[in-house]
Residue frames as a rotation matrix with the C-alpha (Angstrom) as fourth column:
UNK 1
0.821 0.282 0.497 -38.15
-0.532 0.060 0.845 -2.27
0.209 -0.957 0.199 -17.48
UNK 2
-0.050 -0.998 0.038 -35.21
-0.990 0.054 0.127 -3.68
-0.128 -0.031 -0.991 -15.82
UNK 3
-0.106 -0.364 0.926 -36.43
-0.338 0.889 0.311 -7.27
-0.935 -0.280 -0.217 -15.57
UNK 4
0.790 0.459 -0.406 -36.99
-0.200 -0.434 -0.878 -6.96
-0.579 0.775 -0.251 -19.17
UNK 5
0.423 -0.872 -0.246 -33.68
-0.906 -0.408 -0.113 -5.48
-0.002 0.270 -0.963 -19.74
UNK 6
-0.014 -0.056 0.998 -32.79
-0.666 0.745 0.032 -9.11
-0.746 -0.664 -0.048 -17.40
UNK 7
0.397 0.617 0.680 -34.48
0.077 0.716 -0.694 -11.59
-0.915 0.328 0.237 -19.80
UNK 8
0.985 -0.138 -0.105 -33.52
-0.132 -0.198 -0.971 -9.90
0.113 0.970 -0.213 -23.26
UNK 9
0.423 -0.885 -0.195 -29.68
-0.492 -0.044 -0.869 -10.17
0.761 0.464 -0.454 -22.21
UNK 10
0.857 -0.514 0.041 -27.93
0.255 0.492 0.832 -13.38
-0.448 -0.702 0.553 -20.20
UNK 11
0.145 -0.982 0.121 -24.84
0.299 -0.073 -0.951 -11.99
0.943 0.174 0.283 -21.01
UNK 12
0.174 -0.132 0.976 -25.12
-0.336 -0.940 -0.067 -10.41
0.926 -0.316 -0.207 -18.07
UNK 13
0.983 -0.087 -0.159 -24.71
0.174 0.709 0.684 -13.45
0.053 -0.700 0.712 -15.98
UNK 14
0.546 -0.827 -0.137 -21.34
0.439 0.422 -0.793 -13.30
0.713 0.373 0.593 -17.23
UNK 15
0.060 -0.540 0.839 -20.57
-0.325 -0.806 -0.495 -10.89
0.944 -0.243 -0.224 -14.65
UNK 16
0.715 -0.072 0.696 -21.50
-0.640 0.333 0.692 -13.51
-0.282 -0.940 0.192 -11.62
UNK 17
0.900 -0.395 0.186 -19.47
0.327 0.892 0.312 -16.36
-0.289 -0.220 0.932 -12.99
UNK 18
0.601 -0.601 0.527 -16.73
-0.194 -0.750 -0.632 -13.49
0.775 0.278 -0.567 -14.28
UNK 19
0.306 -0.069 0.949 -16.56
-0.952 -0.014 0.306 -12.99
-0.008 -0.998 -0.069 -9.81
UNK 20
0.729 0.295 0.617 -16.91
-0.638 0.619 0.458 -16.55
-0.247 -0.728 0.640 -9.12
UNK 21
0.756 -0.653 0.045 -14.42
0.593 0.654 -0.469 -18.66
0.277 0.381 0.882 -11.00
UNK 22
0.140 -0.936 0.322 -11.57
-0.174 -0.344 -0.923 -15.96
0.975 0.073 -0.211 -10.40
UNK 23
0.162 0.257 0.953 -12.51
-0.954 -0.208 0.218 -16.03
0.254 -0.944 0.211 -6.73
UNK 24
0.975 0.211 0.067 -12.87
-0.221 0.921 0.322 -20.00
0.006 -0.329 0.944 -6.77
UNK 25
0.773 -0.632 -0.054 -9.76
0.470 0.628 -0.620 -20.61
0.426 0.454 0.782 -8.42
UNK 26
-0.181 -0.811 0.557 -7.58
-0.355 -0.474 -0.806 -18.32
0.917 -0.344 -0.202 -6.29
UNK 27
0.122 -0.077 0.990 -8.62
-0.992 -0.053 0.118 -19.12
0.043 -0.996 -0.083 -3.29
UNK 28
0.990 0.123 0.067 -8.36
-0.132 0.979 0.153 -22.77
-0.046 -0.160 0.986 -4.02
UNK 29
0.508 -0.813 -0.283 -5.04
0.212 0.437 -0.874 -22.75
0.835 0.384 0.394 -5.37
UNK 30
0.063 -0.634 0.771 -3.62
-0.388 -0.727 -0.566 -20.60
0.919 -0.263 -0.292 -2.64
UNK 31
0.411 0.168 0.896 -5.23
-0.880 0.331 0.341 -22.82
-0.239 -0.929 0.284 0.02
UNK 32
0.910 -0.386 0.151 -3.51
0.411 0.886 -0.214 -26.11
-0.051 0.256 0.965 -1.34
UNK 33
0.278 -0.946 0.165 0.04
0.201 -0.110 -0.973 -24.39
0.939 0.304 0.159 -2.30
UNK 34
0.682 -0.313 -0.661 2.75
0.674 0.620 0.402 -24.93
0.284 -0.719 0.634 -0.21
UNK 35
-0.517 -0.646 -0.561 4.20
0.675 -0.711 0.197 -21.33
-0.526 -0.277 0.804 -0.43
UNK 36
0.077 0.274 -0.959 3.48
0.254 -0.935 -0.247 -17.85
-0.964 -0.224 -0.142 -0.35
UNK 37
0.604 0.021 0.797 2.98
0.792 0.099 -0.603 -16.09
-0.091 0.995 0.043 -3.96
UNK 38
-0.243 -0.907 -0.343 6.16
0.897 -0.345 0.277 -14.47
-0.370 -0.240 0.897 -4.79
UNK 39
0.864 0.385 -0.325 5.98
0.289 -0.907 -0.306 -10.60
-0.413 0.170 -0.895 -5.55
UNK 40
0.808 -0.482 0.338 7.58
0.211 -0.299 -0.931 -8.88
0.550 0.824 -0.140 -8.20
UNK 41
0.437 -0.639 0.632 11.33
-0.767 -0.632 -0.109 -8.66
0.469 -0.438 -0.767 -6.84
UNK 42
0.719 0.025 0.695 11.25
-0.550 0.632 0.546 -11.77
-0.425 -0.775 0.468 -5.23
UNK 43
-0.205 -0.917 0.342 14.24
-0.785 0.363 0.503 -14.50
-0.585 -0.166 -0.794 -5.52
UNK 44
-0.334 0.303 -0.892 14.09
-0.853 0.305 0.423 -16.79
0.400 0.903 0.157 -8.57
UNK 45
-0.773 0.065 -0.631 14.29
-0.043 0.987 0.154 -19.59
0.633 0.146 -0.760 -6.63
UNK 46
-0.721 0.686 -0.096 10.97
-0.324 -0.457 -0.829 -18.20
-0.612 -0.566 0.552 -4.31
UNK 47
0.158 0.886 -0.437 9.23
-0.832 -0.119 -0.542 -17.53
-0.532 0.449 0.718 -7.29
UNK 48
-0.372 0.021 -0.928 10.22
-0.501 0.837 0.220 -21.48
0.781 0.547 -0.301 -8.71
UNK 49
-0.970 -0.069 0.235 9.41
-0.238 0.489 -0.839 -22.98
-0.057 -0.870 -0.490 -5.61
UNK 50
-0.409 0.912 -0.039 5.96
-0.394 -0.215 -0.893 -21.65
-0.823 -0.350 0.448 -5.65
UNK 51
-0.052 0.145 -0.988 5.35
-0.990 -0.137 0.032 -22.75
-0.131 0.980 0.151 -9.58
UNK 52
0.003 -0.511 -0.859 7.27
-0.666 0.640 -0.383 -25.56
0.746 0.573 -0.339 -9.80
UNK 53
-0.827 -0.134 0.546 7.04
-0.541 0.456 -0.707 -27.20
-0.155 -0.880 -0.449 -6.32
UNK 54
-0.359 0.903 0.235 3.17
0.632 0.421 -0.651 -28.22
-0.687 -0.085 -0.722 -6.65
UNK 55
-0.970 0.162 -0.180 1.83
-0.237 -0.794 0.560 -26.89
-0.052 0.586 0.809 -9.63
UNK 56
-0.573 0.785 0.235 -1.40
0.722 0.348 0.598 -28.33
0.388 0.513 -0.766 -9.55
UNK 57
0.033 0.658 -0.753 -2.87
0.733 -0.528 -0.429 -25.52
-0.680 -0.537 -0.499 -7.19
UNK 58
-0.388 -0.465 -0.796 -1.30
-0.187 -0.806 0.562 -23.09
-0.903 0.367 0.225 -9.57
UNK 59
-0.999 0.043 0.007 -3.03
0.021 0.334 0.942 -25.05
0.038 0.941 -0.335 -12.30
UNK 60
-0.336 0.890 -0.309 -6.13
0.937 0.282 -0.207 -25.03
-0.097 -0.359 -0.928 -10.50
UNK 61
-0.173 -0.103 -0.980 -5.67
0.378 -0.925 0.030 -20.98
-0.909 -0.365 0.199 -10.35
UNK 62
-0.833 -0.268 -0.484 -5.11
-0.277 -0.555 0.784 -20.84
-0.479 0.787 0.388 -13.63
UNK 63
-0.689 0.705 0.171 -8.47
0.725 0.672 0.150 -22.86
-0.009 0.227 -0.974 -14.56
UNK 64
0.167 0.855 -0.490 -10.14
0.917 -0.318 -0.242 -20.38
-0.362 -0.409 -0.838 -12.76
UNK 65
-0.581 -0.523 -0.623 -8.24
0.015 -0.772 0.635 -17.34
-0.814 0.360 0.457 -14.38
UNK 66
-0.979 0.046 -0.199 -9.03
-0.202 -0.090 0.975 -18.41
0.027 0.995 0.097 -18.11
UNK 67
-0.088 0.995 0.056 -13.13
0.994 0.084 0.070 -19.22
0.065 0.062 -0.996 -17.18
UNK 68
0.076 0.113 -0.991 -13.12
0.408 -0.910 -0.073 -15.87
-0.910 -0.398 -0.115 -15.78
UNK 69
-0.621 -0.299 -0.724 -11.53
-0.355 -0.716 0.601 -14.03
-0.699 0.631 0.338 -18.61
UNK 70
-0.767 0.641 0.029 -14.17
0.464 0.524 0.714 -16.13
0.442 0.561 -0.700 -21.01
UNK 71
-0.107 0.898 -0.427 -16.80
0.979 0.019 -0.204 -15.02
-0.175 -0.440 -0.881 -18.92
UNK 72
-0.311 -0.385 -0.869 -15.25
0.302 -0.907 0.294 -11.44
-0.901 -0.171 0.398 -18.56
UNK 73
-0.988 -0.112 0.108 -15.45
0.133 -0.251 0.959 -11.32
-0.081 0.961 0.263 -22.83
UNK 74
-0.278 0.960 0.020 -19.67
0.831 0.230 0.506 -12.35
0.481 0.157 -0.862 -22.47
UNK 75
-0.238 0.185 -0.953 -19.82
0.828 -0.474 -0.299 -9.85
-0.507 -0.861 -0.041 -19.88
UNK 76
-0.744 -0.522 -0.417 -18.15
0.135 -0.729 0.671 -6.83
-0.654 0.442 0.613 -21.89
UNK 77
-0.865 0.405 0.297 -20.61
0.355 0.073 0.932 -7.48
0.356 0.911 -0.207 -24.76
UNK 78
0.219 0.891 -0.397 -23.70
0.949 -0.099 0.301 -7.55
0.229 -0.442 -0.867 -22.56
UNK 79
0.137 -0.115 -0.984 -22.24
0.647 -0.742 0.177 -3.94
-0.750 -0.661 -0.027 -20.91
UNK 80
-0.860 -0.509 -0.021 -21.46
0.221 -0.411 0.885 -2.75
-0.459 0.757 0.466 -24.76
UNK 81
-0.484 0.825 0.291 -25.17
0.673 0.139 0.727 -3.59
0.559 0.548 -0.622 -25.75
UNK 82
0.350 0.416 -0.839 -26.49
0.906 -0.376 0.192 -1.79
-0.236 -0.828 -0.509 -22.45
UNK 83
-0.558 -0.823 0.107 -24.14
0.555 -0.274 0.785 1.08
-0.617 0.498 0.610 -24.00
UNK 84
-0.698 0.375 0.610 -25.78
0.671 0.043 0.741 1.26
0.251 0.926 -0.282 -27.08
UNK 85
0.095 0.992 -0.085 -29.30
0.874 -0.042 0.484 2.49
0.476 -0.121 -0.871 -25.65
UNK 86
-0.312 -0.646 -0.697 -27.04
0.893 -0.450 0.017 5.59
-0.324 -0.617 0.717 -23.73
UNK 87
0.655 0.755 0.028 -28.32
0.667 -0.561 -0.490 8.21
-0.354 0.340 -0.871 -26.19
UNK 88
0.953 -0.286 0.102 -25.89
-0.107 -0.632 -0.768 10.66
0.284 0.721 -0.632 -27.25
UNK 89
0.063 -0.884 0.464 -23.07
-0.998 -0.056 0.029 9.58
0.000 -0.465 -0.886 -25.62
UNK 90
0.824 0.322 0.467 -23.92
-0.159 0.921 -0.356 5.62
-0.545 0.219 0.809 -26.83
UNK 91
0.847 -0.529 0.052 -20.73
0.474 0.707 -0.525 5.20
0.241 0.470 0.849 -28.91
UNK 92
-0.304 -0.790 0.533 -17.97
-0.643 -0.243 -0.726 6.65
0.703 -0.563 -0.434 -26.71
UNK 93
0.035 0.180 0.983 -19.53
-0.988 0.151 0.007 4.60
-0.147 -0.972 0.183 -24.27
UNK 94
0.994 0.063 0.088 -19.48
-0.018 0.897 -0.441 1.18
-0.107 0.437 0.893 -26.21
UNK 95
0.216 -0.839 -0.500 -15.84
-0.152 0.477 -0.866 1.83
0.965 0.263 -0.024 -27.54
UNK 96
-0.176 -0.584 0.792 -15.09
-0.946 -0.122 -0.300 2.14
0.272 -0.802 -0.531 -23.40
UNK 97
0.399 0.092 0.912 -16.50
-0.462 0.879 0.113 -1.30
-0.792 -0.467 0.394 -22.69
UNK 98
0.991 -0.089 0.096 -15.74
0.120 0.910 -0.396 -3.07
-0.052 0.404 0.913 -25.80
UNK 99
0.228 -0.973 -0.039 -12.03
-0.159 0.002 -0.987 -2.03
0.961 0.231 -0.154 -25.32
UNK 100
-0.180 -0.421 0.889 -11.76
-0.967 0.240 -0.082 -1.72
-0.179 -0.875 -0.450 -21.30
UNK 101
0.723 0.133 0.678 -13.38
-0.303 0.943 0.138 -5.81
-0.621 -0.305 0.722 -21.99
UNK 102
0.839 -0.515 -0.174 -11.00
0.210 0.602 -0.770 -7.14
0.501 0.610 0.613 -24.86
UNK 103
-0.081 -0.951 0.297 -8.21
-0.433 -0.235 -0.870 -5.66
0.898 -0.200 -0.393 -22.66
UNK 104
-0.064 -0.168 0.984 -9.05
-0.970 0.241 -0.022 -7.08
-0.234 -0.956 -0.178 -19.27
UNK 105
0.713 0.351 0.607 -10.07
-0.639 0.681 0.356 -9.89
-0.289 -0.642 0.710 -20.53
UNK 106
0.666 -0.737 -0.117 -7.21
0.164 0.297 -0.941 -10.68
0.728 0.607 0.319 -23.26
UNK 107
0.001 -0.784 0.620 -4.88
-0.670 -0.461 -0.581 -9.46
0.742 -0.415 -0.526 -20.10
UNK 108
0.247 0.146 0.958 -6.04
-0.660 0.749 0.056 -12.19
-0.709 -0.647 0.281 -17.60
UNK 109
0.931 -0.358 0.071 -5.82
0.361 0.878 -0.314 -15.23
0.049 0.318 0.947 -20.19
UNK 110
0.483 -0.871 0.086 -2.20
-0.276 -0.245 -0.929 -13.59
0.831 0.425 -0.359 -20.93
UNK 111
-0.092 -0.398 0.913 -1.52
-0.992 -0.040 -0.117 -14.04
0.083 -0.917 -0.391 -17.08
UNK 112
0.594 0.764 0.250 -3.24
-0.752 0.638 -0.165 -16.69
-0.286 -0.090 0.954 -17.13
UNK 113
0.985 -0.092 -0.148 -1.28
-0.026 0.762 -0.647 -18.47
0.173 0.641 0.748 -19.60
UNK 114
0.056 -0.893 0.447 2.30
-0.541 -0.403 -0.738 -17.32
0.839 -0.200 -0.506 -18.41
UNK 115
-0.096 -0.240 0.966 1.54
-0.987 0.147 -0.062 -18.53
-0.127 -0.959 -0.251 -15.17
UNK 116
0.971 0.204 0.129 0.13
-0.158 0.942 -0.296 -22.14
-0.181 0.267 0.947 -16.97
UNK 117
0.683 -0.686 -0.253 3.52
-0.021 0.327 -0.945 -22.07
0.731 0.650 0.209 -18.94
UNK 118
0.058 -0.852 0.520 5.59
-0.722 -0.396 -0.567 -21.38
0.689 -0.343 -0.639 -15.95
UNK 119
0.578 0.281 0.766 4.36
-0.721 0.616 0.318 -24.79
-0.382 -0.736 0.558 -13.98
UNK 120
0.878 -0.370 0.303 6.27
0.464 0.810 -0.358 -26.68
-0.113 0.455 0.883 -16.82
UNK 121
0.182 -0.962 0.205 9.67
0.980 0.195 0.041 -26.91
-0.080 0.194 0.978 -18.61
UNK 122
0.300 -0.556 0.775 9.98
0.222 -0.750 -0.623 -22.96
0.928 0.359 -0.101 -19.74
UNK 123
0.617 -0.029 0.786 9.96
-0.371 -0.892 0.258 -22.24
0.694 -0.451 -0.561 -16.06
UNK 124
0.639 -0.759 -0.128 12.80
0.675 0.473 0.566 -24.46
-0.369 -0.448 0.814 -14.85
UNK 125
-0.002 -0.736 0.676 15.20
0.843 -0.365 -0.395 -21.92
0.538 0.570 0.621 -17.02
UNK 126
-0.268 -0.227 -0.936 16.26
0.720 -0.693 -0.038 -19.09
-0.641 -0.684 0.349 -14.35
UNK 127
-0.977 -0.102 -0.188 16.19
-0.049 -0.750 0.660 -16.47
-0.208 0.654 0.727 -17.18
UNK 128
-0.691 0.721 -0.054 12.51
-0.137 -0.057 0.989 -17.13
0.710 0.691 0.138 -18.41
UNK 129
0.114 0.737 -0.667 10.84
0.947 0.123 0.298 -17.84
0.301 -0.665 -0.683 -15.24
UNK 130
-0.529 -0.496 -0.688 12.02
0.654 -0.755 0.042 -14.44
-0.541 -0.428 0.724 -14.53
UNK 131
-0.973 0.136 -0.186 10.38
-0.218 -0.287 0.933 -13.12
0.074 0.948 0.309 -17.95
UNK 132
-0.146 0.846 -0.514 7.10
0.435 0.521 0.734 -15.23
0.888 -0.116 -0.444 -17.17
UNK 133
-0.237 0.646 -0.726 6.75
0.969 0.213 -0.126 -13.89
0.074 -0.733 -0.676 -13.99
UNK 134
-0.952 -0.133 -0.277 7.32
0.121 -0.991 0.061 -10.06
-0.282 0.024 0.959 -15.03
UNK 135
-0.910 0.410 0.055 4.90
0.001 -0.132 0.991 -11.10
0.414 0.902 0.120 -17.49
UNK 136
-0.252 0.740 -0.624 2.24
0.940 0.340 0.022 -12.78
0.228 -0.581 -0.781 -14.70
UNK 137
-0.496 -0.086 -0.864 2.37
0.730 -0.581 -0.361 -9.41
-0.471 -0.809 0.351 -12.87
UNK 138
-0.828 -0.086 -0.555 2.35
-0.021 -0.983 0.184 -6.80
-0.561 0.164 0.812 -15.37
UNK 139
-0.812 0.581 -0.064 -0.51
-0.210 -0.187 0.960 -8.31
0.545 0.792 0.274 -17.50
UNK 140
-0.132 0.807 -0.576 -2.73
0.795 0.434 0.425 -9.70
0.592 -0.401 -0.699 -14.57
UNK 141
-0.382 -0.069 -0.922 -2.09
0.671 -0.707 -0.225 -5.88
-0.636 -0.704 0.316 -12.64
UNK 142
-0.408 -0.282 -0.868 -1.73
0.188 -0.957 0.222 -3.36
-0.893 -0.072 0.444 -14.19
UNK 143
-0.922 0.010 -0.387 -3.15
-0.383 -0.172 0.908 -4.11
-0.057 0.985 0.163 -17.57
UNK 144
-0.684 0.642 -0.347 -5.75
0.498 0.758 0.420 -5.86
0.533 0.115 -0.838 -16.61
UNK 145
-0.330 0.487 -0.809 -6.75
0.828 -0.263 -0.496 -3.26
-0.454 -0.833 -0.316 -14.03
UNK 146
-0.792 0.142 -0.594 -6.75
-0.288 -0.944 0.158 -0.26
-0.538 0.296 0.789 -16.77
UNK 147
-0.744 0.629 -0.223 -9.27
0.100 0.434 0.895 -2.51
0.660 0.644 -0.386 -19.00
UNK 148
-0.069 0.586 -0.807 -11.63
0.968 -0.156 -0.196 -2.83
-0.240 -0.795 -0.557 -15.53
UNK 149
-0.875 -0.156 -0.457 -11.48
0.273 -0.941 -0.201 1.00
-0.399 -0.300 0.866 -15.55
UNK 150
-0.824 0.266 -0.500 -12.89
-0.531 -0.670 0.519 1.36
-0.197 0.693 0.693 -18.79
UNK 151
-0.755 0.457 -0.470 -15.10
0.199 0.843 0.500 -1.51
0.624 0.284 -0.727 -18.53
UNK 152
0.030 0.885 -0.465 -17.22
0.978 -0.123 -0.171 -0.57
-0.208 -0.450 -0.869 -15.05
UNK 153
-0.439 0.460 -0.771 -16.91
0.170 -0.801 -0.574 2.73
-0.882 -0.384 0.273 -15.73
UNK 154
-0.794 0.534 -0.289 -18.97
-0.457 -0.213 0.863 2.42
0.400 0.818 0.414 -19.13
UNK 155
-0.235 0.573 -0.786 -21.08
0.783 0.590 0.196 -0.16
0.576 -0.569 -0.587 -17.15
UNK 156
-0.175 0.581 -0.795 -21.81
0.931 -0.164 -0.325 2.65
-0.320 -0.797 -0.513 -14.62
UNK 157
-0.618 0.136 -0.774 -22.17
-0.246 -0.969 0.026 5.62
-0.746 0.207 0.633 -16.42
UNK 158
-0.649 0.684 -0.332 -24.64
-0.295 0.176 0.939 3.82
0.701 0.708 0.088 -19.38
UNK 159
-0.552 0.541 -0.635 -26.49
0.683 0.730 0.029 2.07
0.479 -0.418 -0.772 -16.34
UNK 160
-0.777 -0.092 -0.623 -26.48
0.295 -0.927 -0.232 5.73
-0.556 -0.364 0.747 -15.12
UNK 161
-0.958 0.165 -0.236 -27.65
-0.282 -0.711 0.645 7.33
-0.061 0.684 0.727 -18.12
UNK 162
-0.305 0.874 -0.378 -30.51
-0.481 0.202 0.853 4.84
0.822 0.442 0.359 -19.00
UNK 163
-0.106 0.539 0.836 -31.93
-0.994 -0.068 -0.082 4.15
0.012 -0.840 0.543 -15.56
UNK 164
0.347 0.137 -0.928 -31.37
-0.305 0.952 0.026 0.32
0.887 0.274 0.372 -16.64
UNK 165
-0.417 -0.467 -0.779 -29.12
0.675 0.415 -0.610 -0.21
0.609 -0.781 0.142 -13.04
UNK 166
0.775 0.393 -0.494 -29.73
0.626 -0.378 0.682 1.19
0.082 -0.838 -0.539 -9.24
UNK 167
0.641 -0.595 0.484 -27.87
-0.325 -0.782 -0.532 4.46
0.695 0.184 -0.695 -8.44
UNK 168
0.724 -0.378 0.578 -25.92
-0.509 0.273 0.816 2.28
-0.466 -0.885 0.006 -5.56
UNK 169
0.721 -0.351 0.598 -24.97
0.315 0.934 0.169 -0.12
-0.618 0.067 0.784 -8.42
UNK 170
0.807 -0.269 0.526 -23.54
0.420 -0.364 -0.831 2.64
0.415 0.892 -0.180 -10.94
UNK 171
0.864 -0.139 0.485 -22.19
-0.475 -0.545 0.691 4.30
0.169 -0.827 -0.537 -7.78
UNK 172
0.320 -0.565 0.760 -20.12
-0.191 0.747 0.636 1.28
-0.928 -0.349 0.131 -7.13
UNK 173
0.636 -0.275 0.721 -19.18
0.738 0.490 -0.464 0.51
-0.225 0.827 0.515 -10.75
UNK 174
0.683 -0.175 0.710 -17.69
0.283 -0.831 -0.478 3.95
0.674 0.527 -0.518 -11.06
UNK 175
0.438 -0.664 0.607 -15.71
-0.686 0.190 0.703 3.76
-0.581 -0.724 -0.372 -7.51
UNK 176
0.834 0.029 0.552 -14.48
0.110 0.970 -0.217 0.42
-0.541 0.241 0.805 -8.95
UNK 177
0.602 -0.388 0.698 -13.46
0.618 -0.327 -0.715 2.01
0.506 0.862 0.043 -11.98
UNK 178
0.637 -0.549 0.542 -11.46
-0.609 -0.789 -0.084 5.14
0.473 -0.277 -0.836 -10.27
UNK 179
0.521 -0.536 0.664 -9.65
-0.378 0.553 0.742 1.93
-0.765 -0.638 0.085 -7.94
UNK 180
0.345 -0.585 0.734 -8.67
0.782 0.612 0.120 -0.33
-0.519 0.532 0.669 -11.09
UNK 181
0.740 -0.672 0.011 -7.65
-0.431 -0.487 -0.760 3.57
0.516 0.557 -0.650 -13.25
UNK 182
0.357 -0.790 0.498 -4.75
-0.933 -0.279 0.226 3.37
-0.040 -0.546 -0.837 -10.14
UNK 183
0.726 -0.582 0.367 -3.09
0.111 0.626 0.772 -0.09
-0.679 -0.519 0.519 -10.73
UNK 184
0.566 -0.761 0.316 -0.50
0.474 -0.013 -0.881 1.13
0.675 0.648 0.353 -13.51
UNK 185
0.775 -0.456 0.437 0.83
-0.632 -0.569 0.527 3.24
0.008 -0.684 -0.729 -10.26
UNK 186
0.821 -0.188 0.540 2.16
-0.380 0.526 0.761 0.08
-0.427 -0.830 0.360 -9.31
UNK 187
0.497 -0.820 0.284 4.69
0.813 0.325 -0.483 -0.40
0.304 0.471 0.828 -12.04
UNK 188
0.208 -0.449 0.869 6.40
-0.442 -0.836 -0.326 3.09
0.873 -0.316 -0.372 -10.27
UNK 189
0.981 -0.009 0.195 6.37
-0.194 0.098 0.976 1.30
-0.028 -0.995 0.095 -6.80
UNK 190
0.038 -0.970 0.240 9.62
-0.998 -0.049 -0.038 0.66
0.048 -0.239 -0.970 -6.10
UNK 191
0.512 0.139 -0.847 10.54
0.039 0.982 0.185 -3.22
0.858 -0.127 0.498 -6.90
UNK 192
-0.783 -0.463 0.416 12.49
-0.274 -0.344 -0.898 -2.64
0.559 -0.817 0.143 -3.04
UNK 193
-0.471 0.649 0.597 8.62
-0.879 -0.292 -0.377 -2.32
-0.070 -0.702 0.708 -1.68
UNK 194
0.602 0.589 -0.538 6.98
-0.649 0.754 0.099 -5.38
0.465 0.290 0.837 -3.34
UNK 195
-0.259 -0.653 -0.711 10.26
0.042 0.728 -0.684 -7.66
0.965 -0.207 -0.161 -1.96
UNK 196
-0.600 -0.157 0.784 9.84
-0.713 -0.340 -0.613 -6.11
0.363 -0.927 0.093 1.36
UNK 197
-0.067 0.771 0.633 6.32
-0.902 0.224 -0.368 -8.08
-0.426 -0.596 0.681 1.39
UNK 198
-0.825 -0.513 0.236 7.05
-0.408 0.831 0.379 -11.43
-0.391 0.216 -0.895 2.35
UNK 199
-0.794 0.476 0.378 4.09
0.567 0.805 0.175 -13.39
-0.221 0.353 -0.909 -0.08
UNK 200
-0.587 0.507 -0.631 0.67
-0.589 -0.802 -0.097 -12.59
-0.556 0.315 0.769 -0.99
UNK 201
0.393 0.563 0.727 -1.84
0.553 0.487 -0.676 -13.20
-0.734 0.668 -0.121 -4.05
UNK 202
-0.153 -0.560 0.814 -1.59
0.923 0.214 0.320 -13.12
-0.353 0.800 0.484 -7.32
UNK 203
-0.870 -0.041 -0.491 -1.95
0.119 -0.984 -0.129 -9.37
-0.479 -0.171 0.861 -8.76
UNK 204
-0.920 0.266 0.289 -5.01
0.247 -0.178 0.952 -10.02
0.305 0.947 0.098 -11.02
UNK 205
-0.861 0.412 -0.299 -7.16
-0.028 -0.626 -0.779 -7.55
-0.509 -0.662 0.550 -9.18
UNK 206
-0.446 0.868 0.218 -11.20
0.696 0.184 0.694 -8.64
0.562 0.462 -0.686 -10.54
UNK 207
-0.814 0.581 0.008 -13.09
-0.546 -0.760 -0.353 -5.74
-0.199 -0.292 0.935 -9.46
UNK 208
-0.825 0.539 -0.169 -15.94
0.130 0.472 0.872 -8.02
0.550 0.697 -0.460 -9.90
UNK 209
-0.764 0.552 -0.333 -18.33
0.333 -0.104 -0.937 -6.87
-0.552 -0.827 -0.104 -7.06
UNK 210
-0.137 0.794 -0.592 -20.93
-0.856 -0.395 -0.332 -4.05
-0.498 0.462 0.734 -9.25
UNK 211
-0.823 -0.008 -0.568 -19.94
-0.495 0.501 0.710 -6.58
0.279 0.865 -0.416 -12.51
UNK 212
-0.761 0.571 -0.308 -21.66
0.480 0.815 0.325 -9.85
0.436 0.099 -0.894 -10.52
UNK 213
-0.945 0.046 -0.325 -24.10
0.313 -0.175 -0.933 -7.68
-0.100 -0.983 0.151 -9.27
UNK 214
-0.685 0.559 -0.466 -25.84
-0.728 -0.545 0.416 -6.36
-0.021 0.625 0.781 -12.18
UNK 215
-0.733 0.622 -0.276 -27.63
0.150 0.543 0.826 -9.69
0.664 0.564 -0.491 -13.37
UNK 216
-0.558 0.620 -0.551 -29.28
0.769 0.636 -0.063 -9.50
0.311 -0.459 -0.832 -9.71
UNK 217
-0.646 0.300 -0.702 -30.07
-0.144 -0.951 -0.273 -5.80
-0.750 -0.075 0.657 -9.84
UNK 218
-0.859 0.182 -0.478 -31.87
-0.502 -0.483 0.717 -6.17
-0.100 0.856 0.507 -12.72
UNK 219
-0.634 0.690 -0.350 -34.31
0.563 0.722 0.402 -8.70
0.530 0.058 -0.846 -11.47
């Protein structure tokens, strides 16, 4: 039964506090910083300003980054076990979550930590804040979004399989998934289009809607 399912595995919280901390901690930092987050393309001294002017919001961001990814890892497990129980198609589904999770979440702390390191001394150095912010981008985007892929879409196709989730919630994990397959696109955008747009958020794109949804589907 699902509240069963519920009871036998609080990993599965991990998907609300996955949502919440990334959510808290961006929107806090972004409401305290004193400038726009620079996009890939942007002028070094843009993307120091924003770092290095007031880092504590940016430190606050990053708080909320590295809980997330922590949470993100509990999550992955709980969606690997759920996996398991898939029937024939139970370990092609596990390797998709327990790789789409060790990549998203090992790809957020990586952002995570790039963006921590870039509030201090490496990112005063024109050359490496450059490096550190390629680094923010490409591991909180685009790498982080192909892990998500493989993460909800084992989450919705095992929740599928064994009737353990609602067909709205698999429905939505699997949309999810087909949104985060498409952020490697974004290393093709032109770096022209990203300058064009003057600020923003950071790129780590939590798909975390189905994720924090599950624990309360299952009640």
């Amino acid at each position: 039964m699902a509240s069963t399912a519920r009871l036998d595995d609080p990993g599965a919280l991990g998907g609300v506090l996955t949502g919440v901390s990334f959510i808290g901690g961006l929107a806090t930092g972004l409401r305290l910083g004193d400038a726009p987050f620079p996009r890939p393309g942007a002028d070094v001294k843009d993307i120091q300003r924003f770092f290095q002017g007031d880092a504590w919001p940016e430190r606050i961001n990053v708080g909320g980054q590295l809980l997330s990814a922590a949470s993100l890892a509990v999550f992955s497990t709980s969606v690997a076990r759920l996996a398991g129980r898939a029937g024939r198609e139970a370990r092609a589904l596990q390797a998709m979550a327990i790789i789409g999770g060790a990549l998203a979440s090992l790809s957020l702390a990586a952002s995570a930590t790039a963006a921590a390191a870039f509030t201090g001394r490496p990112g005063r150095e024109e050359h490496r804040a450059r490096s550190l912010h390629r680094l923010v981008f490409a591991a909180g985007g685009p790498v982080h979004g192909a892990g998500l892929a493989l993460l909800l879409g084992a989450l919705g196709l095992a929740g599928r399989r064994t009737g353990a989730l609602p067909g709205p919630l698999t429905t939505a994990s699997l949309a999810s998934a087909g949104v985060d397959a498409l952020a490697p696109v974004v290393l093709a955008v032109p770096r022209r289009l990203w300058s064009s747009r003057r600020g923003g958020s950071p790129p780590s794109s939590c798909s975390g809607s189905a994720a924090s949804a599950w624990p309360a589907a299952r009640g």
